[in-house]
N, C-alpha and C positions, 0 to 999 in steps of 0.2 A: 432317556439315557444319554444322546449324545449333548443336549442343552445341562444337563448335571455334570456331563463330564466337561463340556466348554468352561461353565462356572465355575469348577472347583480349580481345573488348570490357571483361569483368569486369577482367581484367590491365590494361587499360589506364586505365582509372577509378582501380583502386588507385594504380597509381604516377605518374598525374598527379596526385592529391592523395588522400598516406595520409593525412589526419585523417577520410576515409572510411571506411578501415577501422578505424579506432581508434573510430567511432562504431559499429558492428557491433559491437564487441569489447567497449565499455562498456556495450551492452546487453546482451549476453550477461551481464555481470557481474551487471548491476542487477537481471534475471532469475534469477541465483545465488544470491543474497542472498536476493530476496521468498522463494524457494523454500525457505528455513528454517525458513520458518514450517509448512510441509508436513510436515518432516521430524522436528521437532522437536515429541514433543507438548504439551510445557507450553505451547509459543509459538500451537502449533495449538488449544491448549483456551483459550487467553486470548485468542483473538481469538473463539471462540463457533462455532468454525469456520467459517468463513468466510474464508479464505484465498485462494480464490479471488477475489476483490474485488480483492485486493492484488496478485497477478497481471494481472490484467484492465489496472488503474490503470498498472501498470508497459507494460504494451503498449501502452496507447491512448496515455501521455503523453511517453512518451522522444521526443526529439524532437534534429533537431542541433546545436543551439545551446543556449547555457544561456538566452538570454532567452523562446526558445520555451518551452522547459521548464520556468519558473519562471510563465510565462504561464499554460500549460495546467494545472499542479499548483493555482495560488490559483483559475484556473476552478472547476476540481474540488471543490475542496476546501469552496468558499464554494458552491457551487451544487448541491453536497452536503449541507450544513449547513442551508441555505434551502430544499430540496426535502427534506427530511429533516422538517424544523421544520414545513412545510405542513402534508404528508403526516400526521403524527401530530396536526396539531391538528385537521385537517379527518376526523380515523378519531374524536377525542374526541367533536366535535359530534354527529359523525352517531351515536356511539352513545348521547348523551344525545336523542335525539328516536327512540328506540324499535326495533326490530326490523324493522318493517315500512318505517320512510321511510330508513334504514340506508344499501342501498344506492343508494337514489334520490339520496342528498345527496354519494355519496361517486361517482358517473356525473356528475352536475351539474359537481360540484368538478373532474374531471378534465376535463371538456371543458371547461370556462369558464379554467380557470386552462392546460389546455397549446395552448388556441388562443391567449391573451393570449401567452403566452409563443413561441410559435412566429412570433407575427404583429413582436416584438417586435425578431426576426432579420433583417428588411428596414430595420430603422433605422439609417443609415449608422455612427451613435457603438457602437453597441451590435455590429452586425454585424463592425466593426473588431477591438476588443477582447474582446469577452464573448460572441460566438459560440458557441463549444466550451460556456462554463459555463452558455448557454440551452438546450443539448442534454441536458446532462446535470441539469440540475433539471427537466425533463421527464422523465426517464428515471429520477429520486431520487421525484419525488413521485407521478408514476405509480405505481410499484414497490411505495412504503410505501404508500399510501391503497387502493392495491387489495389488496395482501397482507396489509394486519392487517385484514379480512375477515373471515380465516380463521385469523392468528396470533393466540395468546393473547398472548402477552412480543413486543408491539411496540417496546418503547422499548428492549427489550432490543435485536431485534433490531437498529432502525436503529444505538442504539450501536455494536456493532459491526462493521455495516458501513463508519461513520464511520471509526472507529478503523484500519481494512484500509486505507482509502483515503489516510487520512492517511502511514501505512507505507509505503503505494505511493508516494506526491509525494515524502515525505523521503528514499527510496533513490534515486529519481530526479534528483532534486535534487541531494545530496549525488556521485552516481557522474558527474555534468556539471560540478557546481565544481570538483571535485578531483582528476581523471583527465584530464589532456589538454583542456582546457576550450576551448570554440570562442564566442566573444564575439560576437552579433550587430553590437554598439556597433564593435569590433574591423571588423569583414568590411564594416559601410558605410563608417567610415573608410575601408577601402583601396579600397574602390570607390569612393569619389569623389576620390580621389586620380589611380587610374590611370584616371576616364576624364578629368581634364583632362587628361593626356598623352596619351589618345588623341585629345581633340578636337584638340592644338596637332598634333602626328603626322597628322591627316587634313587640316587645312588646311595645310600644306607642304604636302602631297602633293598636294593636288586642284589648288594654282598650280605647282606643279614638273612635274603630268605634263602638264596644259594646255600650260605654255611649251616641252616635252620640252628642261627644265634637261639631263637624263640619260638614259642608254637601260636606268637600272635599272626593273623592275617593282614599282610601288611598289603596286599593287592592294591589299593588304592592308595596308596604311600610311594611304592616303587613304579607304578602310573601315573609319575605329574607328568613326566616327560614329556608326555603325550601333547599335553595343555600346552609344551613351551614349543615343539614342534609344530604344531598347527596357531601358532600365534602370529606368525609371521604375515600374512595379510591386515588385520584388525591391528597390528603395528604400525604397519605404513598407511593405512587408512587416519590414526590416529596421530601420527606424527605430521600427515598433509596437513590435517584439520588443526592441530594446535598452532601451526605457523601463523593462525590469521587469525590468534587468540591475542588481545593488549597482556600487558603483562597484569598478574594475577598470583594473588599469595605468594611463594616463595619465588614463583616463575618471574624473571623478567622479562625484558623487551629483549627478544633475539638470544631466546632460550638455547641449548644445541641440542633441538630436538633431534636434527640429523646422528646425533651419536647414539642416542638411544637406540635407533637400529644397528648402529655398529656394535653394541653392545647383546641384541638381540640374534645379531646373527651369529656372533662368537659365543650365543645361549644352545643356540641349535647346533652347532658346530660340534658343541657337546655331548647336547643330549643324543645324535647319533649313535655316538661311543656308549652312552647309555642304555639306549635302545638294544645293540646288540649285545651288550653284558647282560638285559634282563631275558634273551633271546637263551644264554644258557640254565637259566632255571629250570626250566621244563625240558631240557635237552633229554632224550633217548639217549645220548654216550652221558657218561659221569665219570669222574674218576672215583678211585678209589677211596674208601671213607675215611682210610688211616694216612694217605694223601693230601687230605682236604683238612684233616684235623693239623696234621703238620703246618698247611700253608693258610690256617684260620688267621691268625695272631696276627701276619705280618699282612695280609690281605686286610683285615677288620682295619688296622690302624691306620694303612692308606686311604681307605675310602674314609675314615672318619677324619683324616687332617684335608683331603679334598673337603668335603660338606662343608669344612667349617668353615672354608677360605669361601666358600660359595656364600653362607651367614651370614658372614662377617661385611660382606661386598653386598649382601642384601640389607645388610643395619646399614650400612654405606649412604648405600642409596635411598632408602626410608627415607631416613633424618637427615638426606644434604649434609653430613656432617663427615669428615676424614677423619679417620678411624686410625689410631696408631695402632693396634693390633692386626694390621692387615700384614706388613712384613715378618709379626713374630710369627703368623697364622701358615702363612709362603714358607719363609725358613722349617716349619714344622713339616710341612709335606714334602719339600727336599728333604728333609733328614729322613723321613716318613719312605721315600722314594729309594736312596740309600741302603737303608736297612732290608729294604723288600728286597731288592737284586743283589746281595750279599746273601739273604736264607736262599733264591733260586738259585745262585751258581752252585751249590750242595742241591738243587731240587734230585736230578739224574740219580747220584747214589743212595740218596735217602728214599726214592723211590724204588730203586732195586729192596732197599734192604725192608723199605713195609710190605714190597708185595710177597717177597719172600717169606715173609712173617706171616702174612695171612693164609697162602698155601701151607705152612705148615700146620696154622692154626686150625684149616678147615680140612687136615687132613687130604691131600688132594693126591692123589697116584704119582705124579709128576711132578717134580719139584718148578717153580716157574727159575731159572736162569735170565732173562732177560724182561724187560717192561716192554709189554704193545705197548705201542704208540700210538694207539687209542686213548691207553689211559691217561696219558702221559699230556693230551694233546688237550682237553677240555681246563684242564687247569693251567696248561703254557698259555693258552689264548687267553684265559681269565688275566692272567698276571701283562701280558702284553696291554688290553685297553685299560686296563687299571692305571698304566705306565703312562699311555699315550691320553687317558682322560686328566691327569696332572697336568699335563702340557697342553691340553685346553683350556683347563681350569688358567692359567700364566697367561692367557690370551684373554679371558675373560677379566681377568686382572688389570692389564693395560686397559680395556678399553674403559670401563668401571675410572681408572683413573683419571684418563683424559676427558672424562666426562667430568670429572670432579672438577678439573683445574678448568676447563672451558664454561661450565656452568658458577664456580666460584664456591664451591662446597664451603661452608663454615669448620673454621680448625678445630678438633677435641681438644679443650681446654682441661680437661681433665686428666 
């Protein structure tokens, strides 16, 4: 049972998205390739043998995108180089001050220098970017300062374990650009595209199932939110990683990935307001239904000139391309915004006069005189983030723009 339930999940990972397996497959490759060097012995004698390095390199750094993998290789590579370069200057010193203080100097060197270094992994800029290459210049000059000890051909050796590792990042590298490439620059594009469509998709949905427009189940329509709220890590993870992407399909050299997050935060910023508008669907207080029927009309049409500005700023961004319907879409939701707070300034009397209506209709002992402000209270809140989610949506606007004009969005010629 649980090897049939491993398989079928594995099945199902593949054919919701084969660039999965085609990342299996290309390490397999890139693993084919290092392993020439094994098999071959000129290639195994010119590296000092040491080949194993180049293998290692190849495991630790394959990674599924090329910007990860371009990340981790210049870690490597430079953190290599620099714990490499320590290591051997710090094995020179210590052997110019004698036999005896030798390995005093070369204990000192490794604790002073891989606690600095270790300590240097809690600094947010460093812990971002240079993580992986503070691991491994610990792991480089550890290695060399404590093994040329004992080794005679130090420089030999770090040589070519340089050399292994280099080997390593270039087949890496090269079997990511050129075999089915997965763009990190690419994968945040499309994620911030599809969650403004989910965010405009959950606000329908959360005034559609409120007013019950329909007796469709919209539960996972009015739950994108969710996906744009918990995006925000795999954002900055992927906006780090596309920075050390070359430039690629529409992406140039010195994309502004940094806006993308600007634009992702003023997605969340949002869907907050979203979050607690879909928070009264299921509310215990409701107002009244001849209340609600009143404030349908002018409610439905606000949330549907938001979504569209939300669309419209998600065709935006699709296609790189500036969208002249963006301000008629803005102008619509102001006017859309307008009209809403002209039918509320009448909400007070026209709810005296439905609830009054309904007491009589239901025949009730007491006539109602005044509206709780219970009832009163579940539709004021609805119409207040309705309000203040427009004026997110006008933030989400600007930054969508400033991304246009910094990235160089192509004009709608049409």
């Amino acid at each position: 049972m649980c090897i049939g339930r491993f398989l079928e999940n594995a099945w199902n990972i593949a054919t919701s998205d084969p660039r999965k397996v085609i990342h299996g497959v290309k390490a397999g490759i890139a693993l084919t390739l290092v392993s020439v060097f094994y098999y071959m012995k000129p290639l195994y004698d010119g590296v000092g043998g040491n080949s194993t390095w180049a293998v290692m390199t190849v495991v630790m750094v394959f990674e599924y995108s090329v910007g990860a993998i371009v990340s981790k290789s210049f870690n490597r590579m430079i953190a290599t180089f620099l714990g490499g370069s320590a290591g051997v200057g710090v094995h020179w010193i210590a052997n110019q001050c004698g036999e005896e203080l030798e390995p005093v100097i070369l204990q000192a060197s490794v604790t002073i220098l891989a606690a600095a270094a270790a300590f240097s992994r809690f600094i947010p800029s460093v812990k971002s970017r240079f993580d992986y290459g503070v691991m491994i210049f610990i792991l480089t000059f550890s290695f060399v300062s404590v093994s040329g000890y004992r080794v005679d051909k130090l420089l030999e050796l770090a040589k070519d374990r340089a050399s292994t590792i280099v080997i390593g990042t270039s087949i890496c590298i090269f079997t990511s650009m050129f075999i089915y490439p997965v763009w990190a620059g690419r994968e945040l594009h499309n994620l911030t595209y599809k969650n403004l469509e989910r965010l405009a998709d959950s606000l329908d949905g959360c005034v559609t199932e409120y007013f019950k427009e329909n007796e469709e189940n919209n539960g996972r329509k009015h739950e994108g939110y969710k996906f744009v709220l918990n995006s925000k890590a795999t954002e900055e993870f992927m906006a780090s990683m596309a920075r050390w992407e070359p430039a690629h399909g529409s992406f140039k050299f010195r994309h502004p990935w940094k806006q993308y997050l600007k634009v992702g935060a003023s997605m969340r910023s949002c869907a907050y307001c979203v979050e607690t508008l879909g928070g009264f669907i299921n509310s215990e207080v409701q107002a009244p239904e001849l209340l609600k029927k009143h404030m349908r009309e002018a409610c439905m049409m606000l949330s549907t000139s938001s979504s569209n500005v939300l669309r419209e700023l998600a065709m935006t961004t699709k296609t790189m391309t500036r969208s002249t319907k963006t301000q008629f879409f803005v102008q619509d939701m102001q006017f859309a915004v307008q009209s809403f707070q002209d039918v509320f300034k009448h909400l007070s009397k026209q709810a005296l006069l439905l609830t009054e209506h309904e007491a009589v209709k239901e025949n009730t002992a007491q006539k109602t005189k005044t509206v709780p402000i219970m009832a009163i209270f579940p539709i004021t809140t609805m119409a207040t983030l309705l309000i203040e989610i427009t004026e997110r949506v006008k933030s989400i606007v600007v930054e969508v723009e400033n991304m246009a004009t910094q990235a160089d969005f192509k004009e709608n010629k049409a």
